[in-house]
C-alpha positions, 0 to 999 in steps of 0.5 A: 648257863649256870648261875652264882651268886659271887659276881666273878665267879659269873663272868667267869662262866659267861667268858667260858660260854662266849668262848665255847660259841666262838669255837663252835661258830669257827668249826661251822665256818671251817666246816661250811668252807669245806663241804659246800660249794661255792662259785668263783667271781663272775669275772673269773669265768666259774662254773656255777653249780645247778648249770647243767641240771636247770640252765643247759635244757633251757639254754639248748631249747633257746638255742633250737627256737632262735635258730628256726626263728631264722630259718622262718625268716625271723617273722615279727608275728608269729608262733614261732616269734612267740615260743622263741620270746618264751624260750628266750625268757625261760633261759634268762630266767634260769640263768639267775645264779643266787636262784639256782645256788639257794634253791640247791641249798635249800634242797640240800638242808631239806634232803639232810634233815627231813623237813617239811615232815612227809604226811 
């Protein structure tokens, strides 16, 4: 920011620079709206980005060990109750949108600027 003596001439340029950032800001905005992706409402039935790399093998795994957890009988103690709870677990846990959607930007920012440094 440069500074004058005159007071006018001060404010002047202090408006200019608010208005340059203002500028600055709606252009990210505008940039932001339009290269990343974003879901739609939950209750809208959107896709959620990362599904298919982080949910679908968790979902598939749950899938396989509910369905020989039925087919042993569905025991109440057992190593197959155990690895289906587990699975079970590791799905519900994937599924957890803002986790997938930050980690994804994160990603993002760190493939784009190069940080953390490689040693």
């Amino acid at each position: 920011m440069f500074c004058c003596v005159v007071m006018l001439c001060a404010v002047t340029i202090i408006t200019l620079t608010v208005s340059n950032a203002n500028q600055i800001t709606d252009a990210c905005i505008r940039s932001a709206d339009s290269t990343i992706p974003c879901t739609k409402l939950r209750g809208s039935r959107g896709n959620i980005p990362g599904w298919t790399e982080i949910v679908a093998p968790a979902r598939e795994a749950s899938i396989f060990w509910h369905n020989m957890w039925i087919a042993c009988g569905r025991p109440h103690t057992d190593i197959v109750s155990d690895i289906m709870r587990k699975t079970r677990l590791q799905y519900h846990a994937a599924k957890q949108e803002s986790d997938i959607v930050n980690s994804r930007f994160v990603a993002a920012i760190c493939e784009n600027t190069g940080w953390p440094p490689k040693s």
